[in-house]
C-alpha positions as CSV (number, residue, x, y, z in Angstrom):
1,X,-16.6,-20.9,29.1
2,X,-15.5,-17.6,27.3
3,X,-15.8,-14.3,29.5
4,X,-19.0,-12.1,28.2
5,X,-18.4,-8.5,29.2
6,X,-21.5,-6.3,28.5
7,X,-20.9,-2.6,27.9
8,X,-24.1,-1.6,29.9
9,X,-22.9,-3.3,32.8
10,X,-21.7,-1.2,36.1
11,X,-18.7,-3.2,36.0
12,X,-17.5,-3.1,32.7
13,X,-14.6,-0.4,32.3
14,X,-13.2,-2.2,35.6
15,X,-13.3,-5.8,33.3
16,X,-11.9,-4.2,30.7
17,X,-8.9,-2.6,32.1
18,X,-8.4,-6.8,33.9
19,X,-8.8,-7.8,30.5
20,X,-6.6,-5.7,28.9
21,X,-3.8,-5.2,31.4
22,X,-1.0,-7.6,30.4
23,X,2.6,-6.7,31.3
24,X,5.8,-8.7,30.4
25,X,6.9,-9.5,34.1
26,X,10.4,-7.4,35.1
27,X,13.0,-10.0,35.6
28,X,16.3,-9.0,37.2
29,X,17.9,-12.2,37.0
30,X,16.6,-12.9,32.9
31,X,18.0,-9.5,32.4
32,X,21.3,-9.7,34.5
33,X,21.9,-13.0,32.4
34,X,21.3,-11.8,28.9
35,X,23.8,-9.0,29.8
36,X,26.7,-11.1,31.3
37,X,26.0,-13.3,27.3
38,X,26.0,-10.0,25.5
39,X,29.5,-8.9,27.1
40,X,30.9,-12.5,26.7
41,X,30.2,-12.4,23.5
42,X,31.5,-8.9,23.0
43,X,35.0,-10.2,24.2
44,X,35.1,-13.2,22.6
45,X,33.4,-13.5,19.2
46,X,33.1,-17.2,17.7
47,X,34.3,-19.2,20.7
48,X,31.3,-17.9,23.0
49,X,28.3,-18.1,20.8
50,X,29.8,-21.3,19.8
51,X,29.6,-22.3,23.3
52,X,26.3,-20.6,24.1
53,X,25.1,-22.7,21.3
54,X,26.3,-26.0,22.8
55,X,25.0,-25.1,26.0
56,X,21.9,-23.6,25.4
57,X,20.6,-25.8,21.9
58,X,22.4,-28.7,22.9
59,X,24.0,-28.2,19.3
60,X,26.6,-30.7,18.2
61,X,29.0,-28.7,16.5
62,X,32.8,-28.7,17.4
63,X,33.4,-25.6,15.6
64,X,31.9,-22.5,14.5
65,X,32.4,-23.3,10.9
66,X,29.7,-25.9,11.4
67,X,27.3,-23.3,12.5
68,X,27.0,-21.5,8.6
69,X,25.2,-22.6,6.1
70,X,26.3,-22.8,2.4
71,X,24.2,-21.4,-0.1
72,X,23.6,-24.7,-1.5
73,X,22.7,-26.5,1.4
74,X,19.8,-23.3,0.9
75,X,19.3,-24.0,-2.8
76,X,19.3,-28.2,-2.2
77,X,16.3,-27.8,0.5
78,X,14.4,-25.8,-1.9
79,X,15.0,-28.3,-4.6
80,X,13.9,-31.0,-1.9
81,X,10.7,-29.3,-1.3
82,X,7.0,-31.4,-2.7
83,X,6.0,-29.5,-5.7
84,X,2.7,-28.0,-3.7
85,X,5.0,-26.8,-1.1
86,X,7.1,-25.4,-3.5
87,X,4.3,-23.2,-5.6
88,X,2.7,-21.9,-2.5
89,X,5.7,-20.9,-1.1
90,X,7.0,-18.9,-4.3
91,X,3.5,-17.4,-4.4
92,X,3.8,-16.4,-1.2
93,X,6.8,-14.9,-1.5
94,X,5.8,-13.2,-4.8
95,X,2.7,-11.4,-3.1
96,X,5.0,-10.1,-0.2
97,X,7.5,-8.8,-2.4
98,X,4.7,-6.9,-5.1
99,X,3.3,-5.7,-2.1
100,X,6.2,-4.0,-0.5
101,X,7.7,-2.6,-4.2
102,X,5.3,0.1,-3.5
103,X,6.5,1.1,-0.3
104,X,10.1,2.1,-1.6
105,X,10.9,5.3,-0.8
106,X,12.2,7.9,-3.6
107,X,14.5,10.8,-3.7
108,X,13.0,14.0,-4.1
109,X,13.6,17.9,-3.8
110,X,12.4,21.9,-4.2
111,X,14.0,24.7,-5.4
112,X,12.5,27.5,-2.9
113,X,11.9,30.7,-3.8
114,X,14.9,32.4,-3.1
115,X,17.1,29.7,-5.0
116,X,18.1,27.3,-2.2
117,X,18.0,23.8,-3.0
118,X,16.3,21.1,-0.5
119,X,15.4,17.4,-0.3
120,X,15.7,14.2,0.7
121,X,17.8,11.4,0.2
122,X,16.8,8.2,0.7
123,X,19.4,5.2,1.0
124,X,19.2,1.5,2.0
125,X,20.9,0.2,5.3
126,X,24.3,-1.7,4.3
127,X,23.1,-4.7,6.2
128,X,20.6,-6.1,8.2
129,X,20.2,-9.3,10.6
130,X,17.0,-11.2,11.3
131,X,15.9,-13.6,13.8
132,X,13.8,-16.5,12.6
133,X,12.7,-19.1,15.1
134,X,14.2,-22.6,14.8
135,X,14.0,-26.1,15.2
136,X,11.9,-28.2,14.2
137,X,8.9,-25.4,14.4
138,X,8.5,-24.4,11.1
139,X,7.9,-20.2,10.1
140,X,9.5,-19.6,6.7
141,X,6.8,-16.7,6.6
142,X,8.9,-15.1,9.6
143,X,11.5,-15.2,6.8
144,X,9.5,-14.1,3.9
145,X,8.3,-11.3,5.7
146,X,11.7,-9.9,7.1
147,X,14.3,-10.7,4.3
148,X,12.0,-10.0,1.3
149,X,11.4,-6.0,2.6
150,X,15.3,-5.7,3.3
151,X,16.0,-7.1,-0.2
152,X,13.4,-4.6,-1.7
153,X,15.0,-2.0,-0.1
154,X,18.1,-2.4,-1.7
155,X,20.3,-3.7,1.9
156,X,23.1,-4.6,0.2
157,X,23.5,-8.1,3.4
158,X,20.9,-9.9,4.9
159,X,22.3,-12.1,7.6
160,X,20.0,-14.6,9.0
161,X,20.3,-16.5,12.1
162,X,18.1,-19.7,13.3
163,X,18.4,-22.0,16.0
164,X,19.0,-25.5,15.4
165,X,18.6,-27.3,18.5
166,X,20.3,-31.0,18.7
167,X,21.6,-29.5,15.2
168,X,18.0,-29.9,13.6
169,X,16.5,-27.5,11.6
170,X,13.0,-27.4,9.1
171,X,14.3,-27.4,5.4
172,X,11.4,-25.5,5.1
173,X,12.6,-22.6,7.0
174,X,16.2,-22.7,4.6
175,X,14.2,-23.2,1.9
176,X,12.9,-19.5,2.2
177,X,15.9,-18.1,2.8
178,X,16.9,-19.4,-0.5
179,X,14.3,-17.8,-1.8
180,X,14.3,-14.6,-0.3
181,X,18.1,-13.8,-1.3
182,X,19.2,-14.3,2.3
183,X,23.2,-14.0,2.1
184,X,23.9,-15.9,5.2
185,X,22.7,-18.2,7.3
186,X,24.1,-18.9,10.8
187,X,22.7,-21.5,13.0
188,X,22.8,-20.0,16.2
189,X,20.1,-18.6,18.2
190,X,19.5,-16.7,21.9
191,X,20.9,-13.6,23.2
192,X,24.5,-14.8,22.0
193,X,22.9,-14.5,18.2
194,X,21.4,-11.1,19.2
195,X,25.0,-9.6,20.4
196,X,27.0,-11.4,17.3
197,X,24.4,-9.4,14.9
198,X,25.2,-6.3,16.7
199,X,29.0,-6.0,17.7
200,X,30.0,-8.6,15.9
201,X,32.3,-11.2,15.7
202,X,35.1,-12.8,13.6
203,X,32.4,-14.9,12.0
204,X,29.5,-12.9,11.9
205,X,29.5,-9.2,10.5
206,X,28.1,-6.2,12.7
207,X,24.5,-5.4,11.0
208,X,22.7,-2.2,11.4
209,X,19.3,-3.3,12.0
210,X,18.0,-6.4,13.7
211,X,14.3,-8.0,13.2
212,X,12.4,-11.0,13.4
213,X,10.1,-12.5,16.7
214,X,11.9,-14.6,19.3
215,X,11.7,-16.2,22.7
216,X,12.1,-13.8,26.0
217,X,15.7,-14.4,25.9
218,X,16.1,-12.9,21.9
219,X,13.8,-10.1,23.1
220,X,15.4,-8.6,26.1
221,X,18.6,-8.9,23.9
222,X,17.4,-6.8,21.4
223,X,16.3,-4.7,24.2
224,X,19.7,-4.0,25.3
225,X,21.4,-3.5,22.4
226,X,19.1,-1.2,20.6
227,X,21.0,2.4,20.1
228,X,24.3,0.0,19.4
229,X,22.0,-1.0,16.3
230,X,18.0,-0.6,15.0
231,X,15.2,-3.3,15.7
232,X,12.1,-3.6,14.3
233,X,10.1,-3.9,17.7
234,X,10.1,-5.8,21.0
235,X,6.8,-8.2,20.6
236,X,4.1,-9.1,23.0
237,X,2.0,-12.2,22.6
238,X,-0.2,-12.1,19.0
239,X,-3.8,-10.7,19.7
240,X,-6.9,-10.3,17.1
241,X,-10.0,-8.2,17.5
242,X,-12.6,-9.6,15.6
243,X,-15.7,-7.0,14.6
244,X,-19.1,-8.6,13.9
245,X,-22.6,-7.4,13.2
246,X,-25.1,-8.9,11.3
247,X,-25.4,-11.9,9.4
248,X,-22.0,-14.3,10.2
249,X,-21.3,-17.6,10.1
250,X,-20.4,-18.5,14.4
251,X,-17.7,-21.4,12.7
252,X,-15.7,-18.8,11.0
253,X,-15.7,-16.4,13.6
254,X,-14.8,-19.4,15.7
255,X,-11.7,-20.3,13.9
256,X,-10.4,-16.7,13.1
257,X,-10.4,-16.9,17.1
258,X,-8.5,-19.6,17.9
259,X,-6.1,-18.6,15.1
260,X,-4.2,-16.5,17.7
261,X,-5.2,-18.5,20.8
262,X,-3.1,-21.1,19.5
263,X,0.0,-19.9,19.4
264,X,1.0,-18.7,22.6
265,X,-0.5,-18.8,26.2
266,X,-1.0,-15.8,26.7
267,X,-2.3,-14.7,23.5
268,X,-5.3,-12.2,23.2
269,X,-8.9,-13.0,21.4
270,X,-11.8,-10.9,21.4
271,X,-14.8,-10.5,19.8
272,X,-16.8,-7.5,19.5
273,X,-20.0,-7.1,18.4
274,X,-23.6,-5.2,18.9
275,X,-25.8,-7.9,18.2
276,X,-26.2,-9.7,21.5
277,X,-27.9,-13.2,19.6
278,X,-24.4,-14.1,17.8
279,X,-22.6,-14.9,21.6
280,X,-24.2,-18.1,22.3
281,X,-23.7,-20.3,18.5
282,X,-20.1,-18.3,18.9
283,X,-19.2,-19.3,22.1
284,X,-20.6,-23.3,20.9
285,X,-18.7,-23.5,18.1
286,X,-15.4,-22.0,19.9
287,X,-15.4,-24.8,22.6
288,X,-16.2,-27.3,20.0
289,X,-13.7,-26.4,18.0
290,X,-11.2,-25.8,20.2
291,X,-11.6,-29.6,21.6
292,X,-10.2,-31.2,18.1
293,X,-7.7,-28.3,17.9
294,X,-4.1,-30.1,17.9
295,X,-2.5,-26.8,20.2
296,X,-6.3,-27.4,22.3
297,X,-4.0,-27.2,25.6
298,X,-2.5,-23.7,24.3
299,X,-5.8,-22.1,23.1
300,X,-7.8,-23.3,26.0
301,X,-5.1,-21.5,28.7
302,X,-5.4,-18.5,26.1
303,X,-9.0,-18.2,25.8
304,X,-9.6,-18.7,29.6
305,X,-6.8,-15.8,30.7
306,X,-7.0,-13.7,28.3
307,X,-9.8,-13.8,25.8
308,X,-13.4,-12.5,25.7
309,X,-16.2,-11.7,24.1
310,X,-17.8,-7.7,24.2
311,X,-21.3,-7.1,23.7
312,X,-21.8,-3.3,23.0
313,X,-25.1,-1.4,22.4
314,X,-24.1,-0.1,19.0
315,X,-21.4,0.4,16.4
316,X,-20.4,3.5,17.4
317,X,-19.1,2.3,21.1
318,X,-17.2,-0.5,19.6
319,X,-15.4,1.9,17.6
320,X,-14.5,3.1,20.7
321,X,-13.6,0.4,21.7
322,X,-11.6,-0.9,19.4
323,X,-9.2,2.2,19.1
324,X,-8.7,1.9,22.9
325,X,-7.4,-1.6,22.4
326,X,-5.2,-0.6,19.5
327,X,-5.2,-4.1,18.4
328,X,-2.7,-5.9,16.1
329,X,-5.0,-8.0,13.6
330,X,-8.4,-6.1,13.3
331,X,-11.2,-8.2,11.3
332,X,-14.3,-6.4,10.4
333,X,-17.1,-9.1,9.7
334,X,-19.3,-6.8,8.6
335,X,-21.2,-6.2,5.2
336,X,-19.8,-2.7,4.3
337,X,-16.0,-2.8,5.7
338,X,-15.4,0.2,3.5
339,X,-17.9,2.2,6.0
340,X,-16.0,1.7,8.9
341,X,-12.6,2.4,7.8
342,X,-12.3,6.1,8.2
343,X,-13.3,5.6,11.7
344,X,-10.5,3.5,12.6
345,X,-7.1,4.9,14.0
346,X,-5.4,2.4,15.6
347,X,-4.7,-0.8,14.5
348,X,-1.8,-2.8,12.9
349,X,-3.4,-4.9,10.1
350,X,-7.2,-4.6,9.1
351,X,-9.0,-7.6,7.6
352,X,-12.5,-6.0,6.0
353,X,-14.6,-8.3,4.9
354,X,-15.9,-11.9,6.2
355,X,-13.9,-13.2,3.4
356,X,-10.5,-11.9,4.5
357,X,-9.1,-14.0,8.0
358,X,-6.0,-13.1,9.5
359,X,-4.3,-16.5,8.9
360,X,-4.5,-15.2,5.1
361,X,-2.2,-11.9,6.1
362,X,0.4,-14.5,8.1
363,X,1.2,-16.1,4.5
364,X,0.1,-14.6,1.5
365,X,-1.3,-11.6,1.3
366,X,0.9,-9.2,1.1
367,X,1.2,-6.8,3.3
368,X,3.7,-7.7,6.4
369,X,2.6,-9.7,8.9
370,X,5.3,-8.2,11.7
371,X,2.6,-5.9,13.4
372,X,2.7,-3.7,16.5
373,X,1.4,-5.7,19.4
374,X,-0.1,-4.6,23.2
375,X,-1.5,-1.1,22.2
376,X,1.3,0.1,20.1
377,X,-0.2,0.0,16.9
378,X,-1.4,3.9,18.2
379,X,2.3,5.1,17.6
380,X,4.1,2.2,15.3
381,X,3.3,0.4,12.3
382,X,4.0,-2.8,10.5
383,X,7.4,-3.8,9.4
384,X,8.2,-2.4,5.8
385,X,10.3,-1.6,3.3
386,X,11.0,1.8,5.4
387,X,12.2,0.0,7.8
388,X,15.4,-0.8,6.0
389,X,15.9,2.5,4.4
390,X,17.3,5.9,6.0
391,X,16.2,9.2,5.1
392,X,18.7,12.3,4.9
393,X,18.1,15.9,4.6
394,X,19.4,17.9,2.0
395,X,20.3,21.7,2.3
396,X,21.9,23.3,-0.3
397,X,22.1,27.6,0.2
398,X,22.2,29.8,-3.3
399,X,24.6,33.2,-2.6
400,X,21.5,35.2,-2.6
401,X,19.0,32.7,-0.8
402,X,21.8,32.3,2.4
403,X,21.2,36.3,2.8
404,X,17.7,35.8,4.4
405,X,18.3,32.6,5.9
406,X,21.8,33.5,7.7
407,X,20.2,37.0,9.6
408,X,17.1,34.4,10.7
409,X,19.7,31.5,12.2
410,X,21.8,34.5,13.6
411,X,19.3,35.7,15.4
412,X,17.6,32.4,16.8
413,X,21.2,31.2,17.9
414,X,21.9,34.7,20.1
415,X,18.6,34.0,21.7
416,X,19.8,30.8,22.2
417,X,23.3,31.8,23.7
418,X,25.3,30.1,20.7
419,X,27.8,32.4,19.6
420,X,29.4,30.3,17.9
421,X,26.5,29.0,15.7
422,X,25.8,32.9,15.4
423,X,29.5,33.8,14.1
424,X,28.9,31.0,11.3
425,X,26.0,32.2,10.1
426,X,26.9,36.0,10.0
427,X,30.1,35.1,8.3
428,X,28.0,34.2,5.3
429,X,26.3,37.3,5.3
430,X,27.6,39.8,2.6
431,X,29.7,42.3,4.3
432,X,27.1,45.1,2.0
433,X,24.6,43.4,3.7
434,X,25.3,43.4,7.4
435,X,24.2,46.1,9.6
């Protein structure tokens, strides 16, 4: 059965905060051990990751060499791919990249009244790593969604590393990275992948930004290094809130459900909604589709820890609701999507509309599908184009303009007890001018 919490109810706010409450578990030992293989790696380059990767993906190579990928070993699993495969992939990646053109960032400046020139310059990172999960487990949209903003931004490397335990890998997976320009492709995976990306090694060049999702190994890697490079994010377990008043279809709302309940354990679902009549068919055709579900084991575990249904007295307190939970994938089944919108503040992807599921955003869409997860969408947003570009100030002073400007910084600095700062401002000051 899926947990009903009623707004009304005494004991709600103390269900919600159970519900809600979800904290990665501090490990000392998981961190102590993702340090000792970020220093290894540090100090020895190739020879460690290469024998991380022996160790820990039971990978076959004898040398590091074997661990890259050529560009046509990219290029021949493309070609490979069934024709289907092929268009829907391309499409894919065409709708990512049209989507994230218009998030490019653009030069600009003023000329201010007293003549001195400001602006901003905007400029790509020189080169930028991401993570995409390996295997046999397929996600070329983990690669779509990562390379294709870097590439849009104008990073001038994009170095891609990918697990291949017992040395297999999905040709589906290489297939994308053909087709998102990826540079390089490195078969290693773990913390050791993390600390090549961002010290370094003979093989693999030092990026300046690291993305992608990965296991609790690549995440408190990323963790450690960040400040030595940029990363997008550290990810908690995917979550949707679905919305729903009025007239919906329980099977949809069903599937859009288990969408995220299947991927991970301890994965977030919950449905909102006033009308009270929709639980019962929603809660049937949940259970019955979750027993033909192929990941039913996964989704069950899910649904039972973590998911729930929230019966509210009106719209207005599931807004509430909803920006308190911040959610990562917001669907609003709802006639009038439109209405709602400005009321919303916190969330990392909205679906409006009973015709727009998540699983549409994960492919093809768009927009990214790399979203803030547990809460964060109230301070962070989705992976973009911006993500891969840096932003610097220009300042340029005209003779006359530096008059004003130089007695307001000289003054500020004293206060502050910066002589020095004071000296260098005054010195600009013309000598008719001081007092």
């Amino acid at each position: 059965m899926i947990k009903t919490l009623h707004t009304k109810d005494a004991d709600f706010e103390a269900e919600l905060v159970k519900l809600l409450s979800f904290e990665q578990v501090s490990d000392d030992k998981l961190t102590d051990q993702v340090r000792a293989i970020i220093d290894d790696v540090r100090a020895r380059g190739d020879q460690a990751v290469l024998e991380y990767t022996q160790q820990w993906d039971q990978h076959p190579a004898t040398s590091f060499d074997e661990l890259v990928l050529s560009a046509q070993t990219l290029k021949a699993a493309f070609d490979g791919l069934e024709a289907d495969v092929a268009a829907a992939l391309g499409h894919a990646a065409t709708r990512v990249q049209a989507f994230h053109e218009r998030q490019k960032g653009a030069d600009w400046s003023f000329e201010d009244a007293e003549g001195n020139w400001l602006g901003q310059k905007v400029t790509p990172l020189d080169r930028a790593g991401i993570y995409v999960p390996g295997g046999l487990a397929s996600y070329p949209s983990s690669v779509l969604m990562n390379a294709i903003p870097a590439k849009v931004a104008g990073v001038s490397e994009i170095i891609m590393v990918v697990p291949a335990p017992k040395g297999e890998l999905s040709s589906l997976v290489l297939a994308a990275a053909h087709l998102a320009g990826v540079d390089k492709v490195i078969t290693v995976g773990g913390a050791q992948a993390v600390s090549a990306l961002a010290y370094g090694t003979q093989s693999i060049p030092r990026v300046d930004k690291i993305t992608g999702p990965g296991n609790r190994y690549v995440a408190e890697a990323k963790r450690q290094v960040f400040g030595q490079v940029g990363i997008d994010m550290i990810a908690g377990p995917s979550e949707i809130l679905i919305y729903a008043e009025g007239t919906n279809d329980p099977e949809w709302l069903a599937a859009d459900f288990l969408s995220q309940a299947e991927h991970d354990t301890v994965a977030q679902s919950i449905l909102i909604t006033p009308d009270a009549e929709l639980v019962e068919p929603f809660v049937a055709a949940t259970l019955s589709m979750l027993a033909g579900l192929p990941k039913a084991q996964i989704a069950r575990e899910s649904v039972a820890n973590r998911g729930a249904v929230i019966v509210t007295r009106d719209r207005a307190e599931a807004l509430e609701l909803i920006n308190r939970i911040a959610p990562e994938h917001l669907e609003l089944c709802v006639d009038e999507p439109q209405e709602m919108l400005p009321m919303i503040r916190h969330a990392g992807a909205i679906f409006m509309g009973r015709h727009t599921p998540e699983a549409i955003g994960d492919y093809c869409a768009g927009p990214n599908h790399v979203l803030p997860t547990s809460s964060t969408a109230r301070f962070s947003s989705p992976l973009g184009v911006y993500d891969f570009q840096k932003r610097s100030s220009l300042i340029q002073c005209s003779p006359s303009g530096v008059q004003t400007l130089a007695r307001t910084a000289q003054v500020l600095a004293i206060e502050e007890g910066l002589e020095a700062h004071a000296r260098s401002a005054e010195l600009r000051i013309s000598p008719n001018s001081r007092s």
